[in-house]
N, C-alpha and C positions, 0 to 999 in steps of 0.2 A: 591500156593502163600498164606503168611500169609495174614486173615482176614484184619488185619490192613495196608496191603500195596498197598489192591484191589480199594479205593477210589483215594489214589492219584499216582496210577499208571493211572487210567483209565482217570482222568483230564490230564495228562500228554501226554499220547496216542491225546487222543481229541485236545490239543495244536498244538501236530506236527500234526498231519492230516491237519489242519485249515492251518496251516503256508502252507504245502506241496500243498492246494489244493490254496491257495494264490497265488502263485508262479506259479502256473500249470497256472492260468486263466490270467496272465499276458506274458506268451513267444512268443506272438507275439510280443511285443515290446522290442524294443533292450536297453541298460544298465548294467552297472557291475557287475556280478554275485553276488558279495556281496550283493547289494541295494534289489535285488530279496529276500531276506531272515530279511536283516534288516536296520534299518535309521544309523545307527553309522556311515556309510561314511559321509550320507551327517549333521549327530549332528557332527562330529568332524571337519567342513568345516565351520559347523554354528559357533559353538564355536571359530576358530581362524580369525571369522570377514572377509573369505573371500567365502562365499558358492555361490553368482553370477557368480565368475570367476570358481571356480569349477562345477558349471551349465554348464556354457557355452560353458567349457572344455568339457561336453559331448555330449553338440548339434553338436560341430563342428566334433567330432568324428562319435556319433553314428544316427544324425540327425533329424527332426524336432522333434520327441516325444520319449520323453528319459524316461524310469524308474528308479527314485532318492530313490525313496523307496518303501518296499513290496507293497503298496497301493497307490503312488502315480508319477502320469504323468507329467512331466514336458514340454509343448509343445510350441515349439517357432517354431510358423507359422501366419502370419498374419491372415488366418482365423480362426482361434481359439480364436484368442479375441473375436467373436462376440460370438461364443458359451459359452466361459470360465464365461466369464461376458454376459451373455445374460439378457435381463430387462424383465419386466413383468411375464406371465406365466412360460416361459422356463428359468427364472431366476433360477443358481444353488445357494444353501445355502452355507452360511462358513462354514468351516471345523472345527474340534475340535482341529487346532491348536491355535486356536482363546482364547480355554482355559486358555492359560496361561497367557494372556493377563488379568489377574482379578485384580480390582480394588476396593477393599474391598466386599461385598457378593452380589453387585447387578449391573447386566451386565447393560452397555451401549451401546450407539451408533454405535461405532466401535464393541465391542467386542461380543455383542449379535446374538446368530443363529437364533432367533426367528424371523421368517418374518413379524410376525402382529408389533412384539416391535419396531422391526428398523423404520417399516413404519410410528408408531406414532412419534418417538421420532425425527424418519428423517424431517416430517412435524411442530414440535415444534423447532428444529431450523434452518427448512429452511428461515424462513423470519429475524431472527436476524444477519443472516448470508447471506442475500440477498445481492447485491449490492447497493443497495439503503440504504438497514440500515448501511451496514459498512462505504459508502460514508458520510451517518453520523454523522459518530464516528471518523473521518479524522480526526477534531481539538486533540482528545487526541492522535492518533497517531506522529502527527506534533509536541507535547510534549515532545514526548520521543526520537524523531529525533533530537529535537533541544538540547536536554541533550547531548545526542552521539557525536554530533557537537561541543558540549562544551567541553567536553571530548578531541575530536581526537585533536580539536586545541590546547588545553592546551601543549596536545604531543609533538606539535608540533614547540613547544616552551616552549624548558624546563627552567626551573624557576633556577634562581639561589641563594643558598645557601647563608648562611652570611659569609663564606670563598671564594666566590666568583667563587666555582664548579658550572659545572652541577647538580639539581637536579633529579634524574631518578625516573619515575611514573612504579609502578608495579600494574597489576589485574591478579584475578586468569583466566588459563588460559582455564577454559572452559568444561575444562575437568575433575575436581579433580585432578590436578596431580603438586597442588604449584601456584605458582606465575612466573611470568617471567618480566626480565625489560622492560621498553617502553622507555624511554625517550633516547634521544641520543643529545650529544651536536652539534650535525654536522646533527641531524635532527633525525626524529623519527624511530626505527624500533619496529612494531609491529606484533602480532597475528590477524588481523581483523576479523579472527571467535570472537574468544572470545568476542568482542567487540559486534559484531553483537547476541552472543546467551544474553548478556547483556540487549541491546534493544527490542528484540525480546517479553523472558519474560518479560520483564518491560511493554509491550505495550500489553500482551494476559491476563497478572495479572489485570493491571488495566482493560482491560474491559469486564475481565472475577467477576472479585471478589470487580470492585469498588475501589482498593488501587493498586498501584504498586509494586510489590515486592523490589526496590529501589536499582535494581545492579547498574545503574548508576549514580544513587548520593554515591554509594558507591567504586563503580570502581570495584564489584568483583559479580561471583554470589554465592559466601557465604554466606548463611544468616547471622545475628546476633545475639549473644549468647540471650537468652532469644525466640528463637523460638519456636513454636509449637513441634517442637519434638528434645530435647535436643542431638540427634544423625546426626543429620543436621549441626550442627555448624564448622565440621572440612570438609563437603563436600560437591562441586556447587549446583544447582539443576539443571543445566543443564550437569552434571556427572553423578548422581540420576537417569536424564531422559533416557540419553545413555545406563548406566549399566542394567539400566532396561530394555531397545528392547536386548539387548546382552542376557541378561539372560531366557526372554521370550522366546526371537526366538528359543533357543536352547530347553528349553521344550518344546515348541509346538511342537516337532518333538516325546515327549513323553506326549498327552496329558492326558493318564488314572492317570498320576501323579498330576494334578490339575484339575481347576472347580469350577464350587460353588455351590456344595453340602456340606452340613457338612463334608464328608469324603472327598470331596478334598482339604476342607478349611484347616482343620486337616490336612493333608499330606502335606499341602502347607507351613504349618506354622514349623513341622519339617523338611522340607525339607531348609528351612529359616535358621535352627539352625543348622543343622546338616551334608548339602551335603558338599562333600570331595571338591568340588570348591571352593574355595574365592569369585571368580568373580559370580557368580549363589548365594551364599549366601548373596553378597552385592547387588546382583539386586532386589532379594526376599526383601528384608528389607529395600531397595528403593523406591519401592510401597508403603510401608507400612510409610515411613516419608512422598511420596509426598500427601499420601490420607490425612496426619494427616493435613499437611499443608493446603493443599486444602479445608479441615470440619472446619481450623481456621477460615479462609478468608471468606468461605460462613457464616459460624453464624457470622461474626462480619457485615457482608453484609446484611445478614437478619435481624438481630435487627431494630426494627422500629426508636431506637432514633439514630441508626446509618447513614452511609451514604446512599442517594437517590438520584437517575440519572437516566436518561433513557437509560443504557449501555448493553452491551451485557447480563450478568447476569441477569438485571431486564426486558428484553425482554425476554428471555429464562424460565422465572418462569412465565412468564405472560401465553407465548404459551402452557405451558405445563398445567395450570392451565384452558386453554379454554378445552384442551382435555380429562379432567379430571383422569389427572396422577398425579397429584400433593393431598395428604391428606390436607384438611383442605378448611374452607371456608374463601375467603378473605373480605368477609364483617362482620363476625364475629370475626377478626384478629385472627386466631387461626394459628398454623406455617405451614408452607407445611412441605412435608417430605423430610426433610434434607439429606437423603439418595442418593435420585432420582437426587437433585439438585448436589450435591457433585460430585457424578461420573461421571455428563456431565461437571463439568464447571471440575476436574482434567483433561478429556479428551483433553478438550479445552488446557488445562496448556501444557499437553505434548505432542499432537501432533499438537495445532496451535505454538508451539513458535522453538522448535528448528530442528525441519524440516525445515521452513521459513531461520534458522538460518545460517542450513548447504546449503543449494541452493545459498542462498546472496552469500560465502563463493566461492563457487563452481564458481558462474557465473564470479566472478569480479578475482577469478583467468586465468579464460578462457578467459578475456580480457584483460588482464596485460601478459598473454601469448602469446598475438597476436597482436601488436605494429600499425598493419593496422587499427583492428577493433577497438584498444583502440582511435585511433586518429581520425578515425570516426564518431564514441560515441562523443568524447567532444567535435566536431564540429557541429554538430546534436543538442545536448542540450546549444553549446553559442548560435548558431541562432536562438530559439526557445524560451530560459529561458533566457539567458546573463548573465554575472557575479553576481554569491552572494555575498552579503555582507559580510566582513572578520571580522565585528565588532562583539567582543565576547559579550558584552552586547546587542546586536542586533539580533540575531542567525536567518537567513534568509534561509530557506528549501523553495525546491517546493511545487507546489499544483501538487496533485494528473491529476486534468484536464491536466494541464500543460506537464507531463509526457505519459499518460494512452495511446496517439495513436500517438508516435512516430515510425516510424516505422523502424529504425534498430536497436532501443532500444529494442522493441517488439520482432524483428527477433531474437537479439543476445539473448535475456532470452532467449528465444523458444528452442537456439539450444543450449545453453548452458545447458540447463535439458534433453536435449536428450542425451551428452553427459556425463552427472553426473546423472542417475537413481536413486534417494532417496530411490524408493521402488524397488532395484536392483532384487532380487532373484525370485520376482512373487507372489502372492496373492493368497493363495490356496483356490479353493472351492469344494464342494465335491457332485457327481451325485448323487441324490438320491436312497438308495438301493429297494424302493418299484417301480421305474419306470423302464420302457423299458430300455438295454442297449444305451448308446448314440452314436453316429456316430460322432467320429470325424477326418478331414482330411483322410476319407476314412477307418477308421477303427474303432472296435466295442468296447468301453468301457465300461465296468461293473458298476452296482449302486455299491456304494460304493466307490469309485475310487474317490482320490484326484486328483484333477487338477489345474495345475497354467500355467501361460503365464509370462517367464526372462524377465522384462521392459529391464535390462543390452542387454541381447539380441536381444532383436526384436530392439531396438534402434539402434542397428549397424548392423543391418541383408541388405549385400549388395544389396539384392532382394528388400526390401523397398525403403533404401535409397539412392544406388548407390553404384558404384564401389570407394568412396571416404567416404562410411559410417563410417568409424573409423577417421575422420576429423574435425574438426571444422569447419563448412560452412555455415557463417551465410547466403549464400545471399540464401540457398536452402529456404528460408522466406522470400525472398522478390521477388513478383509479377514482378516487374520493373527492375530485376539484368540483368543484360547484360552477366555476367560470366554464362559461362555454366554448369549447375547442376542439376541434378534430383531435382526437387519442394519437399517440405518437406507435408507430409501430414498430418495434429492434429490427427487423430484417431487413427497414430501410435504411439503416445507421450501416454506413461503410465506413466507421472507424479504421475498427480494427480486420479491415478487409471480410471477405467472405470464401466459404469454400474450401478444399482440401488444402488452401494455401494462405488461408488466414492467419493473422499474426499469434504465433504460439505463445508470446510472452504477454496475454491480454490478463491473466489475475495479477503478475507483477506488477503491469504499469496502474491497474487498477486500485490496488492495493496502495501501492504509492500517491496515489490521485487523492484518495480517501484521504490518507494520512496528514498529506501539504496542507489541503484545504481545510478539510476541521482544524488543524491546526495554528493556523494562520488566522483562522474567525476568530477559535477558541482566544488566541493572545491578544490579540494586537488591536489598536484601531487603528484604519487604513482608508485611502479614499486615494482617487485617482488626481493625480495633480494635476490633469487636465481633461475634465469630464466630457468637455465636448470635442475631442479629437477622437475621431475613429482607430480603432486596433488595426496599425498596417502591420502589413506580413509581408514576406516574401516566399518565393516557391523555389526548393533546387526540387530533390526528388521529394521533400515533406514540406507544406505547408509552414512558415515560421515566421510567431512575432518579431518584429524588429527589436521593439523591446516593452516593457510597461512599467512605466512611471507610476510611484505609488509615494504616498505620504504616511509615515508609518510611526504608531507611538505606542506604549500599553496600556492595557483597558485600566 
């Protein structure tokens, strides 16, 4: 063999061994000969937004612990959530799919593997994000509901013209993909996601960054030309947000290609210019406007002559400044490091606002699908709250109190996220390769070894929730039903994740959830303009309706 072909033949040799002996120390567990060798089944499943259903295509095949890739387990067993997400000591770390999740060069909350980091940053906004502090922040929530209200009603009554037409009101719809008409002269048909991913950021902006982003005094989530990064101005940010879990998730399945290392930053940033995808090159570039956005709003926030509130933002710089992660002394007014603050309150932008978005979305189609439970609902919240006001100078929303422990209200969220999984596909974490193999469901997994637990599937796993689990049932929530049903148990609900890394902003989005929905029963009459078309979704890294059509007038 020539001199010059002995080096990378021999790296070569060493690859296949590694892959070969890869594959050798996984054939106890069953899965598609492909996946034993490489991710491209499940990156080409990720890629067409439906990798849950192609999960679950192989629980029901090859059963509870399936292998989706060379390295990684995908176990839908009830007892595997407690190991998968175990807390304290036996807590497993994220995985390096998490890498692609970067958010200019310095990991957050969500996306950091580092256990001491989480644990500070986790403790700097557990209290801003307590229930007590979000309760509040209720008054600016109540704000941007009463906007939305302003809004639906306008709809709801189209304006007429100086020729004596209907005027028809258009917003983009949510997605990047144009405009769509609203107004109808025989009454309104609209997109209610859109509307809802409207309110959502409008109400995470301001009490993330102190100013609202202002889709709904604007009717769109288009910024306006003169934003922070002049590449924004022809797409949502709530498009931004989506294109970006689409594009992430799909890397993460190749994480040596990103990171935040210089050379992943570098690879990250040709990979931005250069991948053969469109959709992967607009998510990459995604990040990169909603960071720009997010460094606006935080320096225009931190300016001292600027605005001052005690809002999510100014509690979250205060925590982190007791724990001293934050540069600088605040009695010497010198800046914090604008870095540290950025990446948590982007965090805040894109995953409190339109996850929230798509759930609202999700639930109030699963009640508008089900004509029992809808007439329920608004009989629940007349006895309770009683008619709102219809007076548009007036804009009369509930209190949170008022909502927060009704209980079929409760129930129907409950089951409507059991059936709409946001975090469908599973949350990988990965055994560590310096410990003991782990033991799970009776069998030995290797350090090393990714692991996640399908929320899509344990949610409808007839062994949890009954031989009606692919159902709509709300009363499997309520204590006092008469109908006969397997009881719904919370620790099976992987909403809002599980574990020492479950979603910290779970009373925000909560709270918001209550608010939309009583609020929308409480106004409006609505029905689906097309009852027997199923709720399609797509999948990047969240679950998301496409959209939902609704027909909408006042009571």
């Amino acid at each position: 063999m020539p001199a010059f072909l002995f080096l990378p033949v021999s790296v070569a040799l060493l690859v296949v061994a590694k892959w070969l002996f890869d594959a050798r120390q996984y054939k106890h567990i069953p899965g598609p000969f492909l996946s034993r060798y490489t991710s491209l089944p499940l990156a080409l499943h990720s890629r067409g937004g439906k990798r849950h259903l192609y999960v679950d295509s192989l629980h029901r095949k090859y059963g509870p612990l399936v292998l989706i890739a060379p390295n990684h387990i995908s176990c839908a067993h009830p007892d595997a959530i407690s190991v998968v997400y175990a807390q304290g000591d036996h807590a497993l770390p994220k995985s390096d799919f998490y890498k692609a999740f970067v958010m200019g060069a310095t990991p957050n909350l969500f996306n950091t593997q580092d256990r001491e980091l989480h644990s500070k940053r986790r403790r700097a906004l557990a209290h801003p994000l307590s229930y007590k502090s979000v309760k509040e922040m209720e008054e600016w929530i109540a704000v941007h509901l009463s906007k939305l209200v302003r809004n639906l009603d306008k709809l709801c009554k189209p304006s007429i013209t100086t020729n004596g037409s209907a005027k028809h009101h258009s917003i983009s719809n949510g997605l990047g993909l144009g405009a769509e008409t609203l107004g109808r002269a025989s009454g309104s048909q609209l997109n209610i996601h859109a509307w809802f991913n409207c309110f959502t950021f409008d109400v995470i902006s301001d009490l993330a960054f102190g100013q609202s982003l202002g889709m709904l005094d604007r009717g769109t989530d288009v910024l306006p030309t003169g934003s922070s990064s002049k590449k924004v101005d022809d797409m949502g940010v709530a498009a931004m947000v989506g294109v970006r879990g689409r594009a992430a998730a799909f890397l993460g399945l190749f994480p040596y290609l990103v990171g935040f290392s210089p050379i992943g930053m570098f690879v990250r940033r040709l990979l931005t210019n250069f991948w053969p995808d469109a959709l992967i090159r607009k998510g990459l570039s995604s990040s990169d406007m909603l960071e720009d956005i997010a460094t606006e709003c935080v320096r225009r926030r931190l300016t001292p002559s600027k605005i001052s509130r005690d809002d999510l933002l100014n509690r979250l710089v205060n925590e982190l400044k007791k724990s001293d992660q934050l540069v600088g002394d605040e009695a010497l007014k010198e800046p914090v490091d604008e870095k540290i603050v950025v990446t948590e309150a982007m965090l805040l932008l894109s995953a409190g606002s339109d996850t929230t978005a798509d759930s609202a979305a999700a639930i109030l189609w699963y009640i508008l699908a089900n004509k029992p439970v809808h007439e329920r609902l608004v009989s629940e919240l007349d006895e309770n709250i009683g008619t709102l006001s219809q007076d548009l100078d007036l804009v009369d929303v509930p209190k949170h109190d008022q909502v927060k422990s009704l209980p079929y209200l409760s129930a129907t969220i409950q089951e409507a996220l059991r059936m709409f999984a946001t975090n469908a596909f599973g949350l990988p974490r990965v055994v560590p390769p310096s410990v003991e193999p782990l033991m799970l469901i009776g069998q030995r997994i290797p350090g090393g070894t990714e692991l996640s637990v399908p929320a899509y599937t344990i949610q409808r796993d007839i062994d949890i929730w009954g031989e009606d689990a692919h159902q709509f049932r709300v009363e499997r929530w309520l204590q006092d039903s008469e109908v006969e049903v397997k009881k719904g148990d919370p620790k099976y609900l992987l909403t809002f994740g599980v574990g020492p890394r479950m979603c910290i902003g779970k009373n925000l989005a909560m709270m918001q959830l209550q608010l939309m929905i009583a609020t929308i029963l409480l106004r409006y009459k609505i029905e689906l303009c097309d009852p027997e078309k199923d709720l399609e979704a797509i999948e990047g890294f969240m679950n998301k309706p496409v959209e939902v059509q609704i027909k909408i007038s006042p009571r």
